[in-house]
N, C-alpha and C positions, 0 to 999 in steps of 0.2 A: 094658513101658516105653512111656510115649506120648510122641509122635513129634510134635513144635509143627508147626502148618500155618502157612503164612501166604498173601496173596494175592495173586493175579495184579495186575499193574495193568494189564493191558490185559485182557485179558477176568473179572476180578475172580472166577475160581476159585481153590480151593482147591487145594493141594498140598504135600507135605511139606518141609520145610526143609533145605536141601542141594542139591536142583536145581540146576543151572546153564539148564534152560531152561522154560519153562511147559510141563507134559507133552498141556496141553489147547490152548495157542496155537501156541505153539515159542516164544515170544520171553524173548528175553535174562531171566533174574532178578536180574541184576547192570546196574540202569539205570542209573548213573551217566556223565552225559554228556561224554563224551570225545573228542576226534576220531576216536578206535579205533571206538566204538560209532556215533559218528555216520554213519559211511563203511562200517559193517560191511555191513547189507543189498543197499548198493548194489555193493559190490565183488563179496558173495556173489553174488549174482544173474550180475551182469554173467559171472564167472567160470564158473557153469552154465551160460547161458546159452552159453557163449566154446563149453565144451566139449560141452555135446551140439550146438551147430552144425556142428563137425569133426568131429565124431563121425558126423553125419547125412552131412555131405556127398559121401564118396566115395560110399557106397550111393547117394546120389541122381542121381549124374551116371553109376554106372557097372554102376548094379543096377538098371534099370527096373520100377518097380512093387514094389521090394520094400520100401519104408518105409511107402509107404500101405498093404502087407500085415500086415506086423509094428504097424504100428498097430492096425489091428482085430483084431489076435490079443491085442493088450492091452497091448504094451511102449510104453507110453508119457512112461516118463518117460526110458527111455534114449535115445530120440532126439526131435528138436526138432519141435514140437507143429505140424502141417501147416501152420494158418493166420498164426503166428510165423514160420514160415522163408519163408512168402511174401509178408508184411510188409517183412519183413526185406532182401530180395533185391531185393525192386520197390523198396524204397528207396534202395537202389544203384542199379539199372539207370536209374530215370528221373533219377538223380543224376548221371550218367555223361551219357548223353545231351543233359543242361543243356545242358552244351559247346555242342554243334551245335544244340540249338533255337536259342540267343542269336545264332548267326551266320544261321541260318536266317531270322530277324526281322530284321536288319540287310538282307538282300540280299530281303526280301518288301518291304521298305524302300525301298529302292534302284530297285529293278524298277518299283515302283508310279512312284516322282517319274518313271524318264526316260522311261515310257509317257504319261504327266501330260504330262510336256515337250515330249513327241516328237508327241505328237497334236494338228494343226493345230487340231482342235475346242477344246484346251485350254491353246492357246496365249496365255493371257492378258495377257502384257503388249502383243502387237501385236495380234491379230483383234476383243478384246474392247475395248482401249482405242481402238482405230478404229470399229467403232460407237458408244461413246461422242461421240467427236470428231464421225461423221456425223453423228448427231442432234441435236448443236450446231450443225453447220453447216446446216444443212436449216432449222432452226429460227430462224436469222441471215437465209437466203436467203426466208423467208415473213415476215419484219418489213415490206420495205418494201412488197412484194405486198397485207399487209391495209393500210396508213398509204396504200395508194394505190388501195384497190379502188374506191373511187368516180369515180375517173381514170379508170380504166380499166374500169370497165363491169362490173366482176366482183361476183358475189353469194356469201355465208356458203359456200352449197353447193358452188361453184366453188372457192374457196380449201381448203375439205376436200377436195375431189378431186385439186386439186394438191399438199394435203401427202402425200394420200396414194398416189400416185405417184413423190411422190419416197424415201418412204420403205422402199414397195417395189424400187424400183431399186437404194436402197444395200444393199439384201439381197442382192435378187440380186448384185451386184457383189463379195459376198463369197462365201468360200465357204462354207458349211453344211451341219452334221452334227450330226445327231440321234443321239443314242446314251443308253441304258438308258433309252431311252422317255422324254424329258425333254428340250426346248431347252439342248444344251448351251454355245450361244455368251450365251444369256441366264442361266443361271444364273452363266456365268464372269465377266460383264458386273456382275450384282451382287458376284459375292463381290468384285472389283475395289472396286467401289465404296462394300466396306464393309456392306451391308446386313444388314438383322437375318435373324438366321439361319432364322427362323420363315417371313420371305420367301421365302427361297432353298429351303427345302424344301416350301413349296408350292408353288414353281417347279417344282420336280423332281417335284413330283405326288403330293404329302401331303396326305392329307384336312386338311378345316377341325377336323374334330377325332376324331383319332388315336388308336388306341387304344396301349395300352406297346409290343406288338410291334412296329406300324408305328413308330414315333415311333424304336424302336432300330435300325429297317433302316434309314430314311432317313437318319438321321444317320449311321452306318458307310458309307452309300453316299456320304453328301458326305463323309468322310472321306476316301475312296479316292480320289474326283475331286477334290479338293484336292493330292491325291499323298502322303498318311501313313498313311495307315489299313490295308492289307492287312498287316503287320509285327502290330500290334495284334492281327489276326485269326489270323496263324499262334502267334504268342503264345497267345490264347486255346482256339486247336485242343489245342495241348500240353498245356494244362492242364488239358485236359477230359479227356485220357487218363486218368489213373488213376485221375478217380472213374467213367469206362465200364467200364474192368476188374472195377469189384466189380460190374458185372450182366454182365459176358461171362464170368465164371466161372461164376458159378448157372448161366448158360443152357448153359454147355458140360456141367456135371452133367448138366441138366435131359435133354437131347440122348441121355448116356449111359444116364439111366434109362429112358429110351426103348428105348432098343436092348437095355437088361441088365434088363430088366425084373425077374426073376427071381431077380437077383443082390444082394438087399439092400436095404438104404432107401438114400431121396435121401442123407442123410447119406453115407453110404456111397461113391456116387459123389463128392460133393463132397469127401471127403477127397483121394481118386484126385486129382482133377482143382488142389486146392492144391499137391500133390507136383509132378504133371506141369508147373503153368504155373514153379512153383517152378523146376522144371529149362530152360524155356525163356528166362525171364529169366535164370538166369547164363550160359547158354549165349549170349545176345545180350548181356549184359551183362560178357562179355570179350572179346566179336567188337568191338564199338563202343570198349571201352578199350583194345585191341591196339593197332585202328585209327587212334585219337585219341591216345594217346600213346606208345608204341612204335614200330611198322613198320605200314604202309600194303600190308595181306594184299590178293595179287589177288583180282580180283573173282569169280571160278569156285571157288577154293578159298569167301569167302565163301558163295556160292551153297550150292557141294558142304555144308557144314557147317550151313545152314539145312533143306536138304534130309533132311539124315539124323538132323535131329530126329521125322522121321515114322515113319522104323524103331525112334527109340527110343521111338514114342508105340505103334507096335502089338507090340512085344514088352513095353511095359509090359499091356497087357490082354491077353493071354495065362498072362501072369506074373499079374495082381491077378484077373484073370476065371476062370480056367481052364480056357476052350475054344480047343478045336486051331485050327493056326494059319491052317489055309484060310476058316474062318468069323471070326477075327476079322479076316484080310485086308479080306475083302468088307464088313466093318462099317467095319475103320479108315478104309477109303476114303470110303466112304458120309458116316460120322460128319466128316471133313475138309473135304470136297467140301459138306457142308451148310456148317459154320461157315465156311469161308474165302469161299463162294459168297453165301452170303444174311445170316447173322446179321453178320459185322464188315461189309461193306459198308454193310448196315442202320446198323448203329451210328454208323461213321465219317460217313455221312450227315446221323445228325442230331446229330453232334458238330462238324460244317461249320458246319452251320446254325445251331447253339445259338453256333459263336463267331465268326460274321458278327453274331447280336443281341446277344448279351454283349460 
């Protein structure tokens, strides 16, 4: 007896008639558009997705190293796929943390105007609008000096020597402070009075012509001396976190292969090392939402609970490696004391600096 074929419409194979699903796609054989069908993949998904995440989770917080294990043994579809649950997790934790960046920028805010306010250099409604004033008045008191140098016997040269003594006295008479290398009572004197900005940052000590990066330090620098701009920049530090994440993870592999030479491809490491930061974000990522919305954990218990993520980092590589535990002591150390010593410092360095230019 033959058996009617019809086709797929999504990948346009063949297959017998009766299917409920394309034995070559999966997808539905029954298209007919319905809110059921519409919503079907996304619910399925979502719901896989629900459960091999609980599924993953207690192994991960409380099996070190045994998911990145049972991954490269092959079980990969019963638990959630390393670089998804660390997607996933960082997307909570730097979600949590929002919180206190937003108040962090508020009081980087804050800090900056009453430093602004507070420093006589940038006292601008009285130090800078009183040079103003002297240099009106200086300029009054040499009116009738030239209208009468020929009275009085005085030549071109004389009359410059006496403005310009007086000019210097009313300096001296004030007080003056120079700071980030730059006339700060002259640059405060223009913003007062309005000038174009192109002035004021060549006042401060911008080439005549700048390349991008100068052109973006100067201006975040007159930002700050204005009293707004440091908030911007802790804003900006925040934001550079979790596109540094995706190169301090390769390099904390990179680190491992280092050390486990022996022990497999980079790949290999790099799974480890999704598992592990995996378990560092939730583990900060309920210490911060405790903190933030529940009860306010002293500060030794926080400490104590940072700290004993490094015993779960070297029984995780005893567990995923398989060498005794005195040689991976001596590595976990080694391997920490690099990254926490040289590589995040590195980072956060030019994560500073990329959100003073940005």
């Amino acid at each position: 007896m033959r058996t009617e074929k019809i086709n797929c419409k999504n990948c346009d194979q063949l297959f017998e008639m009766g299917f409920q699903f394309c034995p070559h796609c999966g997808q539905k054989t029954n298209d007919d558009l319905t809110i059921g069908v519409l919503f079907y993949n996304t619910i399925s998904n979502y719901f896989s997705f629900d459960a091999r995440f609980f599924k993953s989770f207690l192994p991960l917080m409380f099996k070190p190293g045994y998911l990145a294990k049972k991954f490269l043994e092959g079980k990969r579809l019963l638990y959630l796929h390393p670089a998804q649950m660390y997607l996933f997790i960082s997307v909570i934790f730097f979600f949590i943390i929002s919180f206190s960046t937003r108040e962090l920028v508020t009081k980087a805010n804050e800090i900056n105007e009453k430093v602004v306010a507070s420093n006589p250099a940038t006292k601008v409604e009285n130090d800078s609008v009183k040079n103003v004033l002297d240099s009106i008045a200086i300029s009054k008191a040499m009116v009738p000096l030239e209208a009468n140098k020929a009275l009085l016997g005085l030549k071109d040269e004389d009359l410059k020597l006496t403005d310009s003594i007086l000019k210097q006295g009313a300096k001296k008479s004030n007080s003056k402070n120079i700071t980030w290398d730059f006339d700060k009572e002259k640059v405060d004197s223009l913003i007062v009075a309005g000038a174009d900005k192109e002035i004021v940052l060549k006042a401060m000590g911008m080439s005549d012509d700048p390349g991008y990066f100068e052109r973006r330090i100067f201006e975040n620098l007159l930002k700050i001396t204005k009293g707004r701009g440091a908030g911007g920049i802790v804003q900006a530090f925040f934001d550079s976190i979790p596109i540094s994440m995706f190169f301090l993870l390769p390099l904390f592999a990179f680190i491992l292969k280092i050390f486990y030479f022996n022990k497999g491809r980079y790949s290999h490491h790099l799974v480890f090392s999704f598992y592990f930061f995996s378990f560092l974000f939730t583990v900060f990522s309920i210490l911060f939402g405790v903190n933030r919305f529940i009860y306010d954990i002293p500060n030794w218990i926080d400490w104590l609970i940072a700290i004993s993520t490094y015993f779960y980092f070297l029984i995780s590589l005893i567990k995923f490696y398989g060498q005794n535990w005195f040689l991976s002591w001596i590595k976990s150390g080694i391997i920490t004391f690099t990254f926490l010593m040289f590589i995040v410092p590195m980072s956060f360095s030019v994560l500073v600096l990329l959100a003073f230019i940005f």
